[in-house]
Backbone as JSON, one array per atom type, in Angstrom:
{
  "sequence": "XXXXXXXXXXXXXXXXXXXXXXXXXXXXXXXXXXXXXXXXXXXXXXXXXXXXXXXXXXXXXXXXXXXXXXXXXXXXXXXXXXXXXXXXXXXXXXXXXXXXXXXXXXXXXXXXXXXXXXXXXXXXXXXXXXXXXXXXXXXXXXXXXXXXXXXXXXXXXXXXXXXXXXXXXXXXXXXXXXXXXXXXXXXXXXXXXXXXXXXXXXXXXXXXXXXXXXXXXXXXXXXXXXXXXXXXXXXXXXXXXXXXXXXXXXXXXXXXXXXXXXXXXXXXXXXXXXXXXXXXXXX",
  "N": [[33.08, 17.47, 3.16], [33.15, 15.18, 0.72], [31.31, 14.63, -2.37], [29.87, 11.2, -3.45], [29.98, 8.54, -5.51], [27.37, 6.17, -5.27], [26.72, 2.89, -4.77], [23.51, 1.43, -3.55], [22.07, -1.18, -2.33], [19.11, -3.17, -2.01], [17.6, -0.62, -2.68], [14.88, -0.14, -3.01], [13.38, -1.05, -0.34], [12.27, -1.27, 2.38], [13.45, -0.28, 4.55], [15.77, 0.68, 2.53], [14.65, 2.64, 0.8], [14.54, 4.57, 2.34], [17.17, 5.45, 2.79], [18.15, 5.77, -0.01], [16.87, 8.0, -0.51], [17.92, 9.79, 1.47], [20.79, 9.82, 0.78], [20.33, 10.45, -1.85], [19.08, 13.23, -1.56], [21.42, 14.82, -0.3], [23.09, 14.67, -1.46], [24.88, 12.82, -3.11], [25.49, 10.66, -5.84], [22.97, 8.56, -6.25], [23.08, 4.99, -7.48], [20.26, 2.79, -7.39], [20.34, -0.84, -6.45], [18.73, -3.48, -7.12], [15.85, -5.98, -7.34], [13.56, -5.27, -7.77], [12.03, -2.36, -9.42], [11.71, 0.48, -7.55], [9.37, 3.3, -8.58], [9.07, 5.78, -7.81], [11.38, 6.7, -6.52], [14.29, 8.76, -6.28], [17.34, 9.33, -8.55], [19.49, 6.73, -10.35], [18.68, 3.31, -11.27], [19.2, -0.49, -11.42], [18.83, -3.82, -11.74], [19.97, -6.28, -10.14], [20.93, -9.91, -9.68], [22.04, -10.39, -6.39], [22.6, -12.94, -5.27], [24.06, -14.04, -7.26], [27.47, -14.32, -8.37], [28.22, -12.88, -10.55], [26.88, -11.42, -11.88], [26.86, -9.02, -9.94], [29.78, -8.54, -9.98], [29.38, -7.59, -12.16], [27.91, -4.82, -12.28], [29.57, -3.65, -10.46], [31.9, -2.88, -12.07], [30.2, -1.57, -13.63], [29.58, 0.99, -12.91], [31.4, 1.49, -10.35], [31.8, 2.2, -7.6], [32.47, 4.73, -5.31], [31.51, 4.33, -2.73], [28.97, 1.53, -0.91], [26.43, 0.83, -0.07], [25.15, -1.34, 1.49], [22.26, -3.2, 1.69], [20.35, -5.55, 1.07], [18.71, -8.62, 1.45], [16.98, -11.24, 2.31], [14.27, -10.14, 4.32], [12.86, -11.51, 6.44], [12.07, -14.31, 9.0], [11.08, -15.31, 9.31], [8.1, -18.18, 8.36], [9.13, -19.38, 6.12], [11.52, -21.56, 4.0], [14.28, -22.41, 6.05], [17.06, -22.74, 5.5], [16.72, -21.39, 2.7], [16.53, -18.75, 4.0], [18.87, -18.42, 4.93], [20.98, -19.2, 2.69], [20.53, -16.97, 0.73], [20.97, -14.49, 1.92], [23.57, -14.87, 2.86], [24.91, -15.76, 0.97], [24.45, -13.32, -0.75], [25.54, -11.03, 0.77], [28.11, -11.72, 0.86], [28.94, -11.79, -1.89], [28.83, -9.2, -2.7], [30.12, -7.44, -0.33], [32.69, -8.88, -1.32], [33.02, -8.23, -3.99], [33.36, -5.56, -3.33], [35.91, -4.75, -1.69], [37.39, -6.32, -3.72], [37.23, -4.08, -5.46], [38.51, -2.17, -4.89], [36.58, -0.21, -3.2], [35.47, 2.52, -1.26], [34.49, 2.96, 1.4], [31.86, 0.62, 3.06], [29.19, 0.24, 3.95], [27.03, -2.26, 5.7], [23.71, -3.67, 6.26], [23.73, -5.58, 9.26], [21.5, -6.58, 11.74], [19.76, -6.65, 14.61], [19.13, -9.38, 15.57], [21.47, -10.36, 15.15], [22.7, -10.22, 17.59], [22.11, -12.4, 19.07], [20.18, -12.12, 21.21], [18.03, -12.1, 20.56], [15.85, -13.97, 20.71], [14.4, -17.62, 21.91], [14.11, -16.36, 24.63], [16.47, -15.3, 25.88], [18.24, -12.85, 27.28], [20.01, -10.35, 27.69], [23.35, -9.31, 29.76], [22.95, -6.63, 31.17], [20.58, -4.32, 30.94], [20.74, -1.04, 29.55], [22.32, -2.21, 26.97], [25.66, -3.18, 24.84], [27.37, -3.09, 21.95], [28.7, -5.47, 22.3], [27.63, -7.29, 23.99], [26.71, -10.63, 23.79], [25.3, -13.73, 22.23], [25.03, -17.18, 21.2], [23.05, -18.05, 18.37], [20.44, -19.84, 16.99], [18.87, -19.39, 15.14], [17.77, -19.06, 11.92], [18.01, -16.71, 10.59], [19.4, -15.26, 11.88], [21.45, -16.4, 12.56], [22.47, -15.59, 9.93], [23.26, -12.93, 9.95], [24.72, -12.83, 11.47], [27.14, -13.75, 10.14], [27.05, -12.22, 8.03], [28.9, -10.52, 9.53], [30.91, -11.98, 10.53], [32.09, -12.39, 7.72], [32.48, -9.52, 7.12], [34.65, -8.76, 8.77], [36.54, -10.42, 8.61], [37.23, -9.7, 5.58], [38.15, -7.27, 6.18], [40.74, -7.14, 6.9], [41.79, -8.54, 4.89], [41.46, -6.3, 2.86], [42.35, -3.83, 3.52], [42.31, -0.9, 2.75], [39.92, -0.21, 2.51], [36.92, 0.56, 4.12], [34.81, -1.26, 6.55], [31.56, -1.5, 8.0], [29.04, -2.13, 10.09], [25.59, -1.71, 10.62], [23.69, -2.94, 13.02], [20.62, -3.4, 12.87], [17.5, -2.05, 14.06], [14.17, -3.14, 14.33], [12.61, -1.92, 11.76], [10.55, 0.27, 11.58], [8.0, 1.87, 8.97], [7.34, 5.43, 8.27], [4.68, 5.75, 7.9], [3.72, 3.62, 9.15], [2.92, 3.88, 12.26], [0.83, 2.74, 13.29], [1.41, -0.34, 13.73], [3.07, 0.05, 16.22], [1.31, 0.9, 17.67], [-0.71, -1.76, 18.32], [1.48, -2.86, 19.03], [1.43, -1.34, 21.57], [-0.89, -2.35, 22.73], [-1.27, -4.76, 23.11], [1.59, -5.96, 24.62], [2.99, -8.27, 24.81], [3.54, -8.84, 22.19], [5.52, -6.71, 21.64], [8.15, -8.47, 22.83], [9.6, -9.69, 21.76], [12.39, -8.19, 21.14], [12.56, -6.57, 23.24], [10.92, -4.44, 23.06], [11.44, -2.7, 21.39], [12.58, -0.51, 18.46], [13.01, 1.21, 15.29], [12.75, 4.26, 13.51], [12.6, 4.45, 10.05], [13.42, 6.8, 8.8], [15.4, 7.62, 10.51], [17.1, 5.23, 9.73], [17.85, 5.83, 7.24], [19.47, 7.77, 8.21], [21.04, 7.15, 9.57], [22.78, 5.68, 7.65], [23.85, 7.59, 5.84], [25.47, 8.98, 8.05], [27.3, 7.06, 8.68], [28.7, 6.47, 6.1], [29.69, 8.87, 4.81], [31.21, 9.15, 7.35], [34.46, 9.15, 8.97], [36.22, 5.88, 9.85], [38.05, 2.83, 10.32], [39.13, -0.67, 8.95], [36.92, -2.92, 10.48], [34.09, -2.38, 11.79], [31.07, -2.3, 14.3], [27.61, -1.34, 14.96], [24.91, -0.42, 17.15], [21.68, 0.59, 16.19], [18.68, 2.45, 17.08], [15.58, 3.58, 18.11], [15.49, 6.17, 20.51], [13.85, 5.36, 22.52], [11.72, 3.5, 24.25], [9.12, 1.12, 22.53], [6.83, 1.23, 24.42], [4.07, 1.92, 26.66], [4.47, 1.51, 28.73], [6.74, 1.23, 31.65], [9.95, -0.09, 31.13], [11.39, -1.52, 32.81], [9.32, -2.83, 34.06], [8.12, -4.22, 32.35], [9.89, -6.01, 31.23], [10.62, -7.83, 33.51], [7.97, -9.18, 34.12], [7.52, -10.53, 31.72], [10.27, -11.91, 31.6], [10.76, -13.27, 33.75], [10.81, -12.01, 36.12], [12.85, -10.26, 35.51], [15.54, -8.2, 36.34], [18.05, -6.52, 36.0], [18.89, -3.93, 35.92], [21.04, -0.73, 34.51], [21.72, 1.46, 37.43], [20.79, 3.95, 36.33], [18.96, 4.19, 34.68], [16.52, 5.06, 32.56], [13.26, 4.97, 32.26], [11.39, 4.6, 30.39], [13.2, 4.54, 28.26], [15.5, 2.91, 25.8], [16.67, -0.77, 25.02], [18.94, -0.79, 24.1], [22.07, -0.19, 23.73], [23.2, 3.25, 22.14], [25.58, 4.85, 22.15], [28.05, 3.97, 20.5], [27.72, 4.6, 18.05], [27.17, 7.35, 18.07], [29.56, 8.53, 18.87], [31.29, 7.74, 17.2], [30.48, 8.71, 15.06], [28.67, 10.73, 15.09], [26.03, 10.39, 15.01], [22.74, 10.12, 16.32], [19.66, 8.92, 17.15], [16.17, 10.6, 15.85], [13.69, 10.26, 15.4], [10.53, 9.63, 16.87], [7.92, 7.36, 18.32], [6.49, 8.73, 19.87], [6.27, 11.43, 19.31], [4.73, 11.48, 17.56], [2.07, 11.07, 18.2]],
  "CA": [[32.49, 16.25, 2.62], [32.8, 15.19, -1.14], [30.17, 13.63, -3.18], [30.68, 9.79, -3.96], [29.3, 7.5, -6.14], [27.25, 5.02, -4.24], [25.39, 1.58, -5.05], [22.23, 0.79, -2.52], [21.48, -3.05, -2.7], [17.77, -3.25, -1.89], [16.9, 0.43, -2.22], [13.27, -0.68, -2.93], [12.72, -2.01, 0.12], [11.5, -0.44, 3.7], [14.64, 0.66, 4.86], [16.73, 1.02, 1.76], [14.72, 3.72, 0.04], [14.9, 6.08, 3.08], [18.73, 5.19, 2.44], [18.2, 5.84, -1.68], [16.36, 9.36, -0.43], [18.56, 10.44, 2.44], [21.79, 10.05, 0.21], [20.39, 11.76, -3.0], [18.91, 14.75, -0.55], [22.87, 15.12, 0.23], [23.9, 15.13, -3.55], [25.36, 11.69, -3.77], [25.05, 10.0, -6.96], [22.7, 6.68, -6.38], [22.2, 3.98, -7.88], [19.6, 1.55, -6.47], [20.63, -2.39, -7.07], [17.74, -4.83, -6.41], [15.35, -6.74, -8.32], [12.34, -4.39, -8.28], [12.56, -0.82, -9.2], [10.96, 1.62, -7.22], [9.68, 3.89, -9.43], [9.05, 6.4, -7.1], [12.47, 6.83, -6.01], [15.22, 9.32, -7.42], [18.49, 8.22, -8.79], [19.04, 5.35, -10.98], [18.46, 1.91, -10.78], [20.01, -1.0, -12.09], [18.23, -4.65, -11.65], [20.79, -7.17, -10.02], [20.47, -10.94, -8.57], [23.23, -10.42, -5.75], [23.34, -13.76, -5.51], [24.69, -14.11, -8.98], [28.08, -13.34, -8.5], [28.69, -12.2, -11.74], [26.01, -9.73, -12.24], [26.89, -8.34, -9.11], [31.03, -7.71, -10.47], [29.02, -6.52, -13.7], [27.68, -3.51, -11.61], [30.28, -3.09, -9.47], [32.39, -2.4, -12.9], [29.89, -0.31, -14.37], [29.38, 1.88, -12.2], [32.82, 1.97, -10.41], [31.29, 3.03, -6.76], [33.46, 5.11, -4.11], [30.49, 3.92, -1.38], [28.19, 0.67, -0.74], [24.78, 0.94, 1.17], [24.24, -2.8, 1.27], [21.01, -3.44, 2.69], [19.43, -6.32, 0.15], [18.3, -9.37, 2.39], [15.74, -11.58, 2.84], [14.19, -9.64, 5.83], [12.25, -12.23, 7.18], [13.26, -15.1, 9.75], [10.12, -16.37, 9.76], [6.95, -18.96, 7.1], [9.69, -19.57, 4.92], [12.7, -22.65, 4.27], [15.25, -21.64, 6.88], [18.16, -22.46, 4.36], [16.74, -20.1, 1.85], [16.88, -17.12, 4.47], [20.33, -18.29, 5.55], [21.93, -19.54, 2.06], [20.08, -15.91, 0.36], [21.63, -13.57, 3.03], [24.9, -14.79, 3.26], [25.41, -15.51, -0.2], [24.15, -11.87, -1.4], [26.28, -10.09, 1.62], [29.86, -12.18, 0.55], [29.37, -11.39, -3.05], [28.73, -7.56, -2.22], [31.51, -7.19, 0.04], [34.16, -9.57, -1.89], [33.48, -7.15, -4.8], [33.64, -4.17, -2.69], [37.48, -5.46, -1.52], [38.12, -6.27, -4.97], [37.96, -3.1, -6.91], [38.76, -0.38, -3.96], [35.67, 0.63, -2.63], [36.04, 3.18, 0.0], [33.25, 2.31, 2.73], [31.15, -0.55, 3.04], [27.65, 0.43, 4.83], [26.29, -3.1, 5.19], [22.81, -4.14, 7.14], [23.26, -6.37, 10.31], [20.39, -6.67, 12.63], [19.62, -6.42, 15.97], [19.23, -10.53, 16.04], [22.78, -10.83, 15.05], [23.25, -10.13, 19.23], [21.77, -13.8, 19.56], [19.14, -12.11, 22.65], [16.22, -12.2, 20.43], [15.33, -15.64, 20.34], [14.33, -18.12, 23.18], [13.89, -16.21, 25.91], [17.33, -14.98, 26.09], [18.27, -11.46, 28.12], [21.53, -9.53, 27.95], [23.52, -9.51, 31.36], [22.62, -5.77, 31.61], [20.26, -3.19, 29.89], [20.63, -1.07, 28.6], [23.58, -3.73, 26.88], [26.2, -2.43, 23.85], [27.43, -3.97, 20.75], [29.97, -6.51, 23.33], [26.49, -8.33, 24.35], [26.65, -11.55, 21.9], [24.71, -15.17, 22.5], [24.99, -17.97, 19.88], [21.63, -18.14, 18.27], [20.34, -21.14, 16.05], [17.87, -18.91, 14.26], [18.6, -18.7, 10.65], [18.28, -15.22, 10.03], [19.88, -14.12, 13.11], [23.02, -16.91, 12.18], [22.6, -15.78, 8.81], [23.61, -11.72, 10.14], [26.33, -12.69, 12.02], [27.89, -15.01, 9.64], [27.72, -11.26, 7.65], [29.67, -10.15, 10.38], [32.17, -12.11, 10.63], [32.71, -12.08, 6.75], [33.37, -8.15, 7.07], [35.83, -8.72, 9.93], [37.59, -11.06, 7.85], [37.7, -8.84, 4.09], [38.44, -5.9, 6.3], [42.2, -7.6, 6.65], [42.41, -8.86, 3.45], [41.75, -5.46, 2.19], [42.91, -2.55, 4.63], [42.33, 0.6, 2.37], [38.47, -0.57, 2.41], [35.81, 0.57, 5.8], [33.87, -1.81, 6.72], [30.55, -0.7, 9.13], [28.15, -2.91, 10.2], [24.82, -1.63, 11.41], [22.5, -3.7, 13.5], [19.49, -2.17, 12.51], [16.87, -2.55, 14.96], [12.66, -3.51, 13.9], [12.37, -0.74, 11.19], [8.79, 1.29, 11.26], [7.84, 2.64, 8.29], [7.11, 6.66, 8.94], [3.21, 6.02, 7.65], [3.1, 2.35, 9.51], [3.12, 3.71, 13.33], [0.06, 1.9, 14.07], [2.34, -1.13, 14.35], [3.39, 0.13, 17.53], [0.25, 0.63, 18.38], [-0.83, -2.65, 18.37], [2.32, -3.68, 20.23], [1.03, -1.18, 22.99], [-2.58, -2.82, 23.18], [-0.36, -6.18, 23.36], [2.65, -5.8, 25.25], [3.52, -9.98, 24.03], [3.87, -8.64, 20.92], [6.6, -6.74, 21.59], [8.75, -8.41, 23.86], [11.09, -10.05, 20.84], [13.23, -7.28, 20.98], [12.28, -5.6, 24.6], [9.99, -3.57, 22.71], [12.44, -1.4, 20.93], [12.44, -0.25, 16.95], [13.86, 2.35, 14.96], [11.97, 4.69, 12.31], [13.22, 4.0, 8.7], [14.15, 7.89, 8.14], [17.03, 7.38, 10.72], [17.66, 4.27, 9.02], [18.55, 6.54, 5.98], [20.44, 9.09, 8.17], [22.67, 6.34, 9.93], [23.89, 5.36, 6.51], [24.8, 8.24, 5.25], [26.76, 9.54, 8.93], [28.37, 5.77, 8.49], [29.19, 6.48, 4.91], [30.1, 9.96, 5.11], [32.06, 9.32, 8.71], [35.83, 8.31, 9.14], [36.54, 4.85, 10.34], [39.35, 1.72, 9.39], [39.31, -2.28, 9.45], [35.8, -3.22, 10.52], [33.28, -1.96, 13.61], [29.5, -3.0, 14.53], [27.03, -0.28, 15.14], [23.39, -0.83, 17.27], [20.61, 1.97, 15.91], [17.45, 1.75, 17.2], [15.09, 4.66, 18.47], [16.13, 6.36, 21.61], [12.82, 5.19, 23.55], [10.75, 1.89, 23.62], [7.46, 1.24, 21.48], [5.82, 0.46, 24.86], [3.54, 2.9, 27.41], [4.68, 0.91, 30.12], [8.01, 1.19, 31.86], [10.48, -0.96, 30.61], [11.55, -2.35, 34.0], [7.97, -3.55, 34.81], [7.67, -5.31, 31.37], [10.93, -6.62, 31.85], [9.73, -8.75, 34.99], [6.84, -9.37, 33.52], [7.51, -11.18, 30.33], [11.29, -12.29, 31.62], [10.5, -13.86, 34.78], [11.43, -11.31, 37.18], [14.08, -9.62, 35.07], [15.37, -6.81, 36.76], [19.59, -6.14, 35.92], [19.04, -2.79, 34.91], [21.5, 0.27, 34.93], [21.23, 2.08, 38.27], [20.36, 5.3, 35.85], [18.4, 3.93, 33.21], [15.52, 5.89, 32.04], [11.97, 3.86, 32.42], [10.9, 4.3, 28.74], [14.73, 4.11, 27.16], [15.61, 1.29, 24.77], [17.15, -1.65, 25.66], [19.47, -1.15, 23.06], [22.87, 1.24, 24.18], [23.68, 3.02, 20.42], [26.34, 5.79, 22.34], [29.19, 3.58, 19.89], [27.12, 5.14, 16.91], [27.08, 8.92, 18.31], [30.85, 8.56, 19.47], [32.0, 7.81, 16.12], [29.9, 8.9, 13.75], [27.92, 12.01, 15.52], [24.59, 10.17, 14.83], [21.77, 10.03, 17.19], [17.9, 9.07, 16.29], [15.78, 11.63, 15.77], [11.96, 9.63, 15.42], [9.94, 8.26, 18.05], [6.29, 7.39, 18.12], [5.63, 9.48, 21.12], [6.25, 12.65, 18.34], [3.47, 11.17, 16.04], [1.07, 10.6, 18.55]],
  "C": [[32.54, 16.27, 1.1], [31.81, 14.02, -1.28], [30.74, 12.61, -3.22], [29.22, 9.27, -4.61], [28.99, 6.16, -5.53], [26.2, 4.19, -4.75], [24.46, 1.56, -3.51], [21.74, -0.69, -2.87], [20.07, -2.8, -1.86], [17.17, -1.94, -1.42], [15.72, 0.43, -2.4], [12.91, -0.58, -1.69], [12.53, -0.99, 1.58], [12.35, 0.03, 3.93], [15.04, 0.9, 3.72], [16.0, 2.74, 0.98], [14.62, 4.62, 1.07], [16.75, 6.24, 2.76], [19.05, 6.1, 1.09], [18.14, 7.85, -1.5], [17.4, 10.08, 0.55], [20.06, 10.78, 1.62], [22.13, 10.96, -1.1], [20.14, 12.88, -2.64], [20.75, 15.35, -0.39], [23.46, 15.45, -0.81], [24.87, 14.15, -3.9], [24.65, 11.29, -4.87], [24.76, 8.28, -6.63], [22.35, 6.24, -7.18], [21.69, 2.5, -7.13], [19.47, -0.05, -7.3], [19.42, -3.1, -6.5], [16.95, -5.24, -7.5], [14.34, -6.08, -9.05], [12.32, -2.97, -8.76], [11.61, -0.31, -8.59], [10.37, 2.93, -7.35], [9.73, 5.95, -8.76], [10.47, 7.56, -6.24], [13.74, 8.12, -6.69], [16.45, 8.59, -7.43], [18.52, 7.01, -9.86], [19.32, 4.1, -10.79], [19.14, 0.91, -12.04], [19.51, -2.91, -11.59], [19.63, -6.06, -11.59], [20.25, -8.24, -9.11], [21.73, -11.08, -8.01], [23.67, -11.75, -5.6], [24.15, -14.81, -6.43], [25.92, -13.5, -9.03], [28.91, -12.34, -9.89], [28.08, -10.88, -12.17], [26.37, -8.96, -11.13], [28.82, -7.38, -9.39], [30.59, -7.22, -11.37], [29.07, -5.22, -12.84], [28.8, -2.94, -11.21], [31.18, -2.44, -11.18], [31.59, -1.32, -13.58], [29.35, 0.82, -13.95], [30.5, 2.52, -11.23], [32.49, 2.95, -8.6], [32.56, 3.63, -5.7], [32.67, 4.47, -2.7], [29.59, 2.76, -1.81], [27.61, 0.9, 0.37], [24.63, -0.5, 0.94], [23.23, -3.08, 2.25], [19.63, -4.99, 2.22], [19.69, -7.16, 1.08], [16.87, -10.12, 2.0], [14.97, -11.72, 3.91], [13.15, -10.46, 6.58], [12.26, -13.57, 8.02], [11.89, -16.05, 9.82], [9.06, -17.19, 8.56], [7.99, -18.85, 5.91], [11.0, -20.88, 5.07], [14.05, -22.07, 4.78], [16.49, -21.53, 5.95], [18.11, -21.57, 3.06], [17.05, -18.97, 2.61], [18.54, -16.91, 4.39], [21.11, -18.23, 3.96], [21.52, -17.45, 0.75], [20.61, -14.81, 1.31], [22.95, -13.7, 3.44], [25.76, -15.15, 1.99], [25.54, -14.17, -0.91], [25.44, -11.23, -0.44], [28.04, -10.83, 1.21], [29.91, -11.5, -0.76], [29.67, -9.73, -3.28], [30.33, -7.27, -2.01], [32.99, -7.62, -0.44], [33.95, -8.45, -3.03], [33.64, -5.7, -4.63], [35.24, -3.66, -2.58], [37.98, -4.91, -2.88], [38.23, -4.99, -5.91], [37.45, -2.05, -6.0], [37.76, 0.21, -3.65], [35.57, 1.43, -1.54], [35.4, 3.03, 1.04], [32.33, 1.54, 1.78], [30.31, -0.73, 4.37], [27.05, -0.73, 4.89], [25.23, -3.32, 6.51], [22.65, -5.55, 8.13], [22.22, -6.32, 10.97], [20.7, -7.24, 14.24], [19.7, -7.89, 16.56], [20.54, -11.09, 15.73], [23.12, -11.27, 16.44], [23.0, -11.28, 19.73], [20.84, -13.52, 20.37], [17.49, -12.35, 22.01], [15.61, -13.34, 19.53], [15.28, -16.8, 21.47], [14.39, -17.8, 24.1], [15.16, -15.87, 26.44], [18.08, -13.63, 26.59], [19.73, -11.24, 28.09], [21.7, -9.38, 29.52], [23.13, -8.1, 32.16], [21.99, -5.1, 30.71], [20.67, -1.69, 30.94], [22.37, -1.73, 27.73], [24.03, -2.57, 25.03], [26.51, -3.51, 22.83], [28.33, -5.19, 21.38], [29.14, -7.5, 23.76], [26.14, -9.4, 23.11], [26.04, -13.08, 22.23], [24.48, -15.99, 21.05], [23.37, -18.01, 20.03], [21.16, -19.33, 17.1], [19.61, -20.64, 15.14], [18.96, -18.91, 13.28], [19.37, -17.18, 9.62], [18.9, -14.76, 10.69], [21.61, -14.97, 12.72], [23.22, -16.04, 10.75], [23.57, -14.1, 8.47], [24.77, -11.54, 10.65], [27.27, -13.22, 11.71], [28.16, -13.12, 8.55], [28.64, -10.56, 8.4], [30.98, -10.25, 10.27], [32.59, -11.95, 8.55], [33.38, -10.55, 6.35], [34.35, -8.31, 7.65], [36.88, -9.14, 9.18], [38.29, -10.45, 6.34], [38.26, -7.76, 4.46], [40.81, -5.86, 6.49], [42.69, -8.11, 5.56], [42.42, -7.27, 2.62], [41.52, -4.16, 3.03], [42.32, -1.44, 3.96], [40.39, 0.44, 2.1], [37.65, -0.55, 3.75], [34.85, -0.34, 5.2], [32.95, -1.8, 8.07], [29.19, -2.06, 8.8], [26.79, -2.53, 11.26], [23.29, -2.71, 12.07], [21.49, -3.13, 13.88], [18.27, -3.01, 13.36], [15.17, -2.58, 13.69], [12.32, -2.1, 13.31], [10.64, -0.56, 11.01], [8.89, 1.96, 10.3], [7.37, 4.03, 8.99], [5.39, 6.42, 9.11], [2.78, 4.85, 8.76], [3.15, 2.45, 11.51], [1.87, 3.27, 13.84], [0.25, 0.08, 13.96], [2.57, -1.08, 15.87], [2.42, 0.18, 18.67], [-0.61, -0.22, 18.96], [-0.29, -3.45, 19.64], [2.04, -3.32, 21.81], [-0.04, -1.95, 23.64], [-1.96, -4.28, 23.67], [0.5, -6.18, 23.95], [3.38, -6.94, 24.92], [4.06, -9.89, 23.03], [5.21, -7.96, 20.49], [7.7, -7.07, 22.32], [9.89, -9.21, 23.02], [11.83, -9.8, 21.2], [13.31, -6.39, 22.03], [11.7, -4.4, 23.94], [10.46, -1.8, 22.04], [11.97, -1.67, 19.05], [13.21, 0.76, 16.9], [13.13, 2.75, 13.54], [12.88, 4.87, 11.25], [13.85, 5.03, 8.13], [15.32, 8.03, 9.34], [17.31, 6.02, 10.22], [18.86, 4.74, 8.03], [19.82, 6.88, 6.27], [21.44, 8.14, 9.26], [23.38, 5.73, 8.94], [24.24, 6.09, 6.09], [25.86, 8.7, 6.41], [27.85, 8.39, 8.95], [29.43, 6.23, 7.28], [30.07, 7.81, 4.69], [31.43, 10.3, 6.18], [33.67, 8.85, 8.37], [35.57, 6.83, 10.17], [37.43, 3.32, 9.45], [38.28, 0.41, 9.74], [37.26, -2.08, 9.62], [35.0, -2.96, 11.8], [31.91, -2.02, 12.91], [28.86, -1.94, 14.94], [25.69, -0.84, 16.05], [23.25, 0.53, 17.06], [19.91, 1.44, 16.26], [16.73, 3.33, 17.83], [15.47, 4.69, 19.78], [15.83, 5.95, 23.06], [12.45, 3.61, 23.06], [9.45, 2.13, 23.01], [6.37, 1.26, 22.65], [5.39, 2.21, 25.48], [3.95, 2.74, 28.86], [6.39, 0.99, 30.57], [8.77, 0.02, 31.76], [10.9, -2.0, 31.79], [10.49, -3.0, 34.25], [7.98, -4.51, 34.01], [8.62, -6.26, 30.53], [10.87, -8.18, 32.62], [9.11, -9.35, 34.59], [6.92, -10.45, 32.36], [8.96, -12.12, 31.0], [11.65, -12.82, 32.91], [11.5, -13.02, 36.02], [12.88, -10.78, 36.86], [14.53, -8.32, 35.39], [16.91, -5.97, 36.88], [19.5, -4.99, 34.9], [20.15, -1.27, 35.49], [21.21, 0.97, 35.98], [20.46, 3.79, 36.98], [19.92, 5.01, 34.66], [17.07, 4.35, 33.17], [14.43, 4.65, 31.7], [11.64, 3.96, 31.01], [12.33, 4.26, 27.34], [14.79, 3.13, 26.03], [16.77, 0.46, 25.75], [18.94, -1.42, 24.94], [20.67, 0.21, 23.65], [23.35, 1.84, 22.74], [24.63, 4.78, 21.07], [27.77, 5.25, 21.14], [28.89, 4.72, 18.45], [27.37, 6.29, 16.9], [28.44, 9.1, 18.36], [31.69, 8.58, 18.26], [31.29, 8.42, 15.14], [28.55, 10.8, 13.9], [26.48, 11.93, 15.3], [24.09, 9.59, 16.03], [20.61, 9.76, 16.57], [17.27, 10.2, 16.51], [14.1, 11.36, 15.88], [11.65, 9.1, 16.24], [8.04, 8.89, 18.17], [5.8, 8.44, 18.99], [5.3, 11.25, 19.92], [5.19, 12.69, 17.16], [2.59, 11.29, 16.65], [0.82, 12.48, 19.31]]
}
């Protein structure tokens, strides 16, 4: 493995600075792009509005990165003007990646989400769990169009510019390490988590699937699901399944009652990453 010089677009932010920390632990040289600094953080920082594309080729020139962690977003889908999430998330992720293209960047780590898949919104169920990155439903949400509209813009830069990886992880409902009484909640509730079939993923594999992305071999453009290996719930996933999804019950003959919904063997297969956090280890 050699060192590289790598930008982080919103290493501030819940996921990104396990990202900021997991990559300087390794002995990459970061610097974290976003608006706020984190002062907390190691590495240095550098205060960009991605959707400015000019300040965003400033950086990219002065700094000159071999790697991109893009993770900056406006992570919320919800009490806000849907065209800000969408025109803020798909403006920031083109300008990123078009200057990634443009001046030879060697991987391009960028943050999809788990609602890219279209299932988590209206009451919508994959044809089988546990379901892989091939499970896809148009979704009208803004944030969830707004992830897969980053999608397809990798797919598309990854042919305009061949000698450039492009990795797209659909990062499942990140838990801070300190914030697992979140999940706790969702247990006392079971409603609460049935968004997402009651799946997450703790924010220090967040980190450590960007650097095995970044670090890994791969061409052209591929989609990743991460998410923790288990569900947030106490209850077996088949029951609360049924339960919430009106008698939903198309599950793998060999699927493990507290599993995730979520299949992330594409992740391990290429990249030798697996999760490593799950609430049951806190509690």
């Amino acid at each position: 493995m050699h060192f590289m010089q790598v930008l982080v677009t919103g290493g501030s932010g819940r996921a990104g600075q396990h990202v900021v920390r997991e990559l300087v632990a390794a002995g990459h040289a970061v610097v974290n792009i976003d608006l706020v600094r984190n002062v907390e953080l190691p590495g240095a920082f550098c205060r960009v509005d991605l959707t400015n594309i000019g300040e965003v080729y400033d950086a990219f020139f002065q700094f000159r990165p071999q790697g991109v962690c893009h993770l900056a977003a406006n992570p919320s889908p919800e009490g806000q003007a849907r065209v800000d999430v969408f025109d803020n998330n798909v403006r920031s992720t083109y300008n990123v990646l078009q200057a990634a293209g443009d001046l030879g960047v060697q991987r391009v780590i960028y943050a999809s989400s788990e609602m890219a898949t279209g299932l988590l919104s209206d009451g919508a169920v994959p044809t089988q769990i546990p379901f892989t990155e091939s499970e896809r439903l148009p979704s009208p949400n803004a944030y969830a169009l707004s992830k897969y509209l980053s999608e397809v813009i990798a797919e598309s830069l990854a042919l305009r510019y061949p000698s450039t990886a492009f990795v797209g992880l659909r990062i499942n409902n990140v838990i801070p390490p300190d914030r697992y009484d979140i999940l706790q909640a969702r247990r006392d509730d079971p409603s609460t988590g049935k968004a997402n079939f009651w799946s997450y993923i703790d924010a220090r594999d967040v980190g450590s699937a960007y650097r095995a992305a970044l670090e890994g071999a791969s061409t052209g453009h591929e989609v990743f699901l991460i998410a923790a290996a288990n569900t947030s719930a106490d209850r077996p996933l088949r029951e609360l399944m049924a339960e919430y999804y009106n008698g939903y019950d198309a599950f793998a003959p060999d699927h493990d009652d507290f599993a995730s919904a979520f299949k992330c063997e594409k992740m391990e297969r290429f990249f030798g990453w697996k999760p490593t956090y799950s609430w049951r280890q806190q509690g």
